[in-house]
N, C-alpha and C positions, 0 to 999 in steps of 0.2 A: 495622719501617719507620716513620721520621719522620709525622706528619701535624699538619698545620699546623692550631693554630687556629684557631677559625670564629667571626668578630664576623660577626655581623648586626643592622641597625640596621632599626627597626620605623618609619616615616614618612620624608617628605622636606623637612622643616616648616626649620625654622631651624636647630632643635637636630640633628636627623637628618642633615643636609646639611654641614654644618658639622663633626659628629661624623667623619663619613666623612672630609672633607676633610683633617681635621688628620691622621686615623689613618694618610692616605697621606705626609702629612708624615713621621711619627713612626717607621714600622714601613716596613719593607721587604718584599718580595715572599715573599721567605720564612719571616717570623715570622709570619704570618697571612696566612686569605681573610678576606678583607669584603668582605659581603654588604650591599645598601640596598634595603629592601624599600618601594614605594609603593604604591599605588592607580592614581597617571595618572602617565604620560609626562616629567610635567614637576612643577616647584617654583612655588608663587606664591606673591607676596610679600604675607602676610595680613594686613598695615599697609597695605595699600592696597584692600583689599575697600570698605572704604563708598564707595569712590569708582568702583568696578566698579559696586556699587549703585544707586546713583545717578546712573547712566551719563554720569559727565563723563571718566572714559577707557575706553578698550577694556578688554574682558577679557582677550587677546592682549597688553597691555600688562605685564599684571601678572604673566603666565605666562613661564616659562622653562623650555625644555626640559633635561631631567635630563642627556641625553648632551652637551649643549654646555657644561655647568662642572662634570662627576666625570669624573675619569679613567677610565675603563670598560677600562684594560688593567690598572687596577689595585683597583675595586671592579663586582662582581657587582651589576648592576642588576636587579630582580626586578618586572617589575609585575601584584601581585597584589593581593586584599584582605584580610587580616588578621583572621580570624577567633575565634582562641584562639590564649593560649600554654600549652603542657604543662610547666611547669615542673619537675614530678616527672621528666619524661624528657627535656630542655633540646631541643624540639621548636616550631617556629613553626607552627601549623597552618592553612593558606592554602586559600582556593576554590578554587583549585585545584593545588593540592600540599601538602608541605608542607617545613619546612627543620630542620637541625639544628645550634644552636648551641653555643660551648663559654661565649661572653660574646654579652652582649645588650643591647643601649640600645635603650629604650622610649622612644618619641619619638611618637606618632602625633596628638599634637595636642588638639584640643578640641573640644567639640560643646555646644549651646546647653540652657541651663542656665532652663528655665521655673518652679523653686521651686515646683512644684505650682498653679500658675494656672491656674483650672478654662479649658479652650478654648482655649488659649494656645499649644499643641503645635499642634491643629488648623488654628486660625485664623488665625497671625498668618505672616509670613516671618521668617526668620533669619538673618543673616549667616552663614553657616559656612565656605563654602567658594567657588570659582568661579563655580559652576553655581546655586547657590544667590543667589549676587551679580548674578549675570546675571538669574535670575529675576524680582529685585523689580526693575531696571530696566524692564526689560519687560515688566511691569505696571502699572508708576507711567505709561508712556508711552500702554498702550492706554487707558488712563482718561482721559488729554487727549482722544486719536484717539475714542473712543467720544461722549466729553462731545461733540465737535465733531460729528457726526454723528447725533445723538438728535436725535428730536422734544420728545420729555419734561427736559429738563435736570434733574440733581440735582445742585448743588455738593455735598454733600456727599462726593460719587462722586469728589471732585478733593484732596479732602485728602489729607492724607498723615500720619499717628500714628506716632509713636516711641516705646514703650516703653523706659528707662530712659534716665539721664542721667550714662551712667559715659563713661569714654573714647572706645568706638566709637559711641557716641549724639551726643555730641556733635561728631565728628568728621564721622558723616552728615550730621547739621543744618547743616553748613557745606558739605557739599558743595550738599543741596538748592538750598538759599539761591543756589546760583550755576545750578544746572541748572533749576529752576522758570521761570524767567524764558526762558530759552531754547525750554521746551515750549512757553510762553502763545504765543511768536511764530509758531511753528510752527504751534502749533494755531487762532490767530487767539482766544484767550481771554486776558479781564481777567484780570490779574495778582492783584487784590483777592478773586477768585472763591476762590482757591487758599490752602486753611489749612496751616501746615506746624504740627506741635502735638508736643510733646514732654511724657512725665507721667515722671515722677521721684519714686519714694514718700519719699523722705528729701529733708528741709529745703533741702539746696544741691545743687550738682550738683560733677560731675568732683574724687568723694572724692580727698582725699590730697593735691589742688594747695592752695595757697596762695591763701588768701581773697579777694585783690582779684585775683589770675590770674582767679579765678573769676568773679568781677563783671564782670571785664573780657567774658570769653568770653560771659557771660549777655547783656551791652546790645548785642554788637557783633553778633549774632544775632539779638535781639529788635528792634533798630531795622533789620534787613532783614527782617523778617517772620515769625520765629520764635515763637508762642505757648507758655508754658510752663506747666504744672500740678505745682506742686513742693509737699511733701507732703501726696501723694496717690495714695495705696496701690491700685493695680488689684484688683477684685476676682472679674473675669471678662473673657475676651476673647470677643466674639462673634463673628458671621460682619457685622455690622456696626461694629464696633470695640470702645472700652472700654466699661464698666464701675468708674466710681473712686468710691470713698470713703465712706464712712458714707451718705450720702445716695441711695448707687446712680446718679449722676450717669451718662447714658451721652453719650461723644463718637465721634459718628460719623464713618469714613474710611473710604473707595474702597480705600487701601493702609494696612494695619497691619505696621509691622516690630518687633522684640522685639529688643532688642541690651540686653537687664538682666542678664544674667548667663551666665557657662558653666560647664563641669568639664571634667575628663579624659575622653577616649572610654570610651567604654562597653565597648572589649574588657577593660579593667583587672579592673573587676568578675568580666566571663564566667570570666578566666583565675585567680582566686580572688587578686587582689591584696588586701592588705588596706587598706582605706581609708578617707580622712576628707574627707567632703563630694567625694566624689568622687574623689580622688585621693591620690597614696601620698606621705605623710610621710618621704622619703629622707631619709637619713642624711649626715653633715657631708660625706661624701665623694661623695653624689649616689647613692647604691645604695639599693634595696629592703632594708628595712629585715630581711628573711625570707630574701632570698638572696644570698649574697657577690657571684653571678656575673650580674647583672643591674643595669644602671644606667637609672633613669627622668628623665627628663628636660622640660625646657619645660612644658606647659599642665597636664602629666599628674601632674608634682611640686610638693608644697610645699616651697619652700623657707625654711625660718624664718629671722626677720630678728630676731637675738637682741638687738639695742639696745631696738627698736620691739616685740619680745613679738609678731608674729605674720609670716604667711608673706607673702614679697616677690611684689609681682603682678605676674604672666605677661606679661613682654613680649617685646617681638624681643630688644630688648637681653640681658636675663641671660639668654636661652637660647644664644642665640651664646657670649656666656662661659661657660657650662655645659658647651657643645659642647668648645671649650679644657680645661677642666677633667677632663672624662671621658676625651678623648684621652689627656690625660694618665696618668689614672687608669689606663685600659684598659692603657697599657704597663705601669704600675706592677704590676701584677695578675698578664702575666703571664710580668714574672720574680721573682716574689716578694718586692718590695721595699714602702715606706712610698707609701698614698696620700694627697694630698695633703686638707685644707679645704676647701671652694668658698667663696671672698672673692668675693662679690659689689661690683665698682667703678660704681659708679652714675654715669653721665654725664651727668645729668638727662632730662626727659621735657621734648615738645614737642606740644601737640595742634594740629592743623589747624581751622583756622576756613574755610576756604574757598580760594576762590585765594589771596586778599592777604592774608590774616590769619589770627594764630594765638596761641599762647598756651604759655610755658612756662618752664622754671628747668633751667640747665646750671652743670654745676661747682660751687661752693660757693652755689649756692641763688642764681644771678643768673637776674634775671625779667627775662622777653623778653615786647616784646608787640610785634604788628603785622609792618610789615615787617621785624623782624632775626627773629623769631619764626620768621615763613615762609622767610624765606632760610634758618634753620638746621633746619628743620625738611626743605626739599628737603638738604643736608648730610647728614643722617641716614639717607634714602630712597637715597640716593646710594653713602652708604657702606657701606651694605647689602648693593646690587648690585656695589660692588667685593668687600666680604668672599665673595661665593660666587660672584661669574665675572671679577674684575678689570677691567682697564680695556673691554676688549673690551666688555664685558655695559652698565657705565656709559654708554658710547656708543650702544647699540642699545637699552637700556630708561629709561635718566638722566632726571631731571629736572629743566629747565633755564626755569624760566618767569623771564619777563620782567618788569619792574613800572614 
């Protein structure tokens, strides 16, 4: 008797969702199940967490439920959590169950990368996920409510510290800048009371962009209130904030968030992948470089950028293409045909500066600053939520600001 192979796809993230989507494209009912294994309910869109953070939109904004954009008469939706994979036995091992694959895309995403920072796991908050996004909102806010309310004031208790000055650092800093103001009124506190402070151990900030992008993004933050400590190496995080630099300088803050670094989840390891700084060195074709029938995907892969000599960083974008690519692959696989390269097409990057402004380079290295910036920057957000629920989804989650 026939039995159909078994793709199961390990997260909901970009790549995982995506991977799914196309597979229903590609394959019919009966060349394979595909299976999408989560954690929760829903998909969210994790280019938009600093601003969950920072609570200038809901968290409901950002979230989309898994059964309103995968066909669910045509992929096995699973919400579980991911414990191990048995690779020797092509077994998904789940809290509770577990699954059996014949092909597997490893997609489960990222988790915050503290580079051994004594206290820093402890102490500080990290962007990772929803609930975690939700958390430092709702912290930064009982710190006004609190401040308002003491007998004793301590501004210090109002600051706010940012640990690194990569992509999602910069991207909070700009949300702050627009939600700080919003608290002060709320809470009846001077605006002047409130530090926003960002430390960045390396010389400049937002690696990889384009030097006066960069300038740009640094004055247009610094002249709404953004102080910066650029390098200056952390050298402990306390239960009252940093600790920087040869001098042991400490800057105290109310809220400390860490957004310097990530890696690959931590099942990769458990399940004995082999790996580099966290995560698996795939192969041209996106596969584990140990198992034919296994493809790793998004946060969890490096993918090398052989012009530039090292691996392309983890965005929404080449994981969506990745997604494409493995689809692909996955048919290729299994009727025993040729798979393909993963050509990564770079569309450029855009960072968000706040509401009105932003900062970035599309297509052949053309730099955007301000308002074309933002408007293509909502563009991007947009066509996000068209790639993974169409127009439908654009309409109910879109973003449409005004200027």
């Amino acid at each position: 008797m026939y039995s159909k192979p078994k793709i199961v796809i390990l997260g909901a993230g970009y790549a995982g969702i995506m991977t799914a989507k196309r597979l229903t494209e590609k394959l019919s009912i009966p060349e394979a199940e595909i299976t999408l294994v989560n954690k929760h309910n829903y998909h969210y869109e994790t280019t938009w967490l600093h601003e969950v953070a920072a609570g200038t939109i809901n968290p409901n904004q950002a979230r989309v439920l898994l059964r309103d954009v995968v066909n669910t008469n045509r992929v096995n939706l699973v919400y579980d959590t991911v414990e191990k994979v048995d690779k020797d036995n092509k077994k998904v091992l789940l809290e509770n169950g577990e699954l059996d694959y014949d092909i597997l895309v490893f997609s489960l995403g990222f988790e915050s990368n503290t580079f051994g920072i004594k206290g820093m796991e402890e102490n500080a908050f990290a962007i990772s996920d929803i609930d975690s996004s939700r958390a430092i909102s709702q912290h930064i806010e009982y710190q006004f409510a609190k401040f308002n309310t003491s007998e004793e004031q301590d501004e210090s208790s109002l600051a706010i510290l940012v640990g690194g000055g990569g992509f999602t650092g910069i991207e909070l800093l700009g949300e702050l800048v627009e939600k700080v103001p919003q608290l002060c009124k709320k809470y009846d506190i001077d605006r002047s009371k409130v530090r926003i402070i960002n430390v960045e151990a390396s010389p400049s900030l937002l690696a990889g962009f384009d030097p006066e992008l960069v300038e740009y993004a640094k004055e247009s933050l610094e002249t709404r209130g953004v102080e910066f400590y650029l390098n200056a190496k952390i050298t402990e995080c306390t239960t009252n904030g940093f600790v920087v630099g040869d001098d042991n300088e400490e800057i105290k803050a109310g809220t400390v968030i860490w957004t310097g670094g990530v890696t690959g989840n931590s099942v990769l390891g458990k399940s004995g992948f082999e790996l580099n700084r966290g995560k698996v060195s795939v192969t041209e074709d996106l596969r584990d470089p140990n198992s034919d029938h296994i493809f790793v995907l998004g946060d969890c892969a490096w993918v090398m950028n052989k012009e530039a000599g090292r691996p392309y960083p983890p965005t929404a974008q080449i994981a969506i293409q990745q997604a494409d690519y493995a689809a692909e692959n996955i048919k290729a696989l299994l009727y025993g045909e040729p798979l393909s390269e993963f050509v990564f097409d770079n569309k450029g990057t855009v960072a968000s500066l706040g509401n009105k402004d932003a900062v970035g380079s599309i297509f052949d290295d053309k730099k955007l600053y301000g308002k074309a910036a933002t408007i293509m920057k909502q563009v991007i957000d947009n066509r996000s939520l068209f790639m993974i629920g169409g127009t439908k989804l654009i309409l109910k989650k879109g973003k449409f600001r005004l200027f």
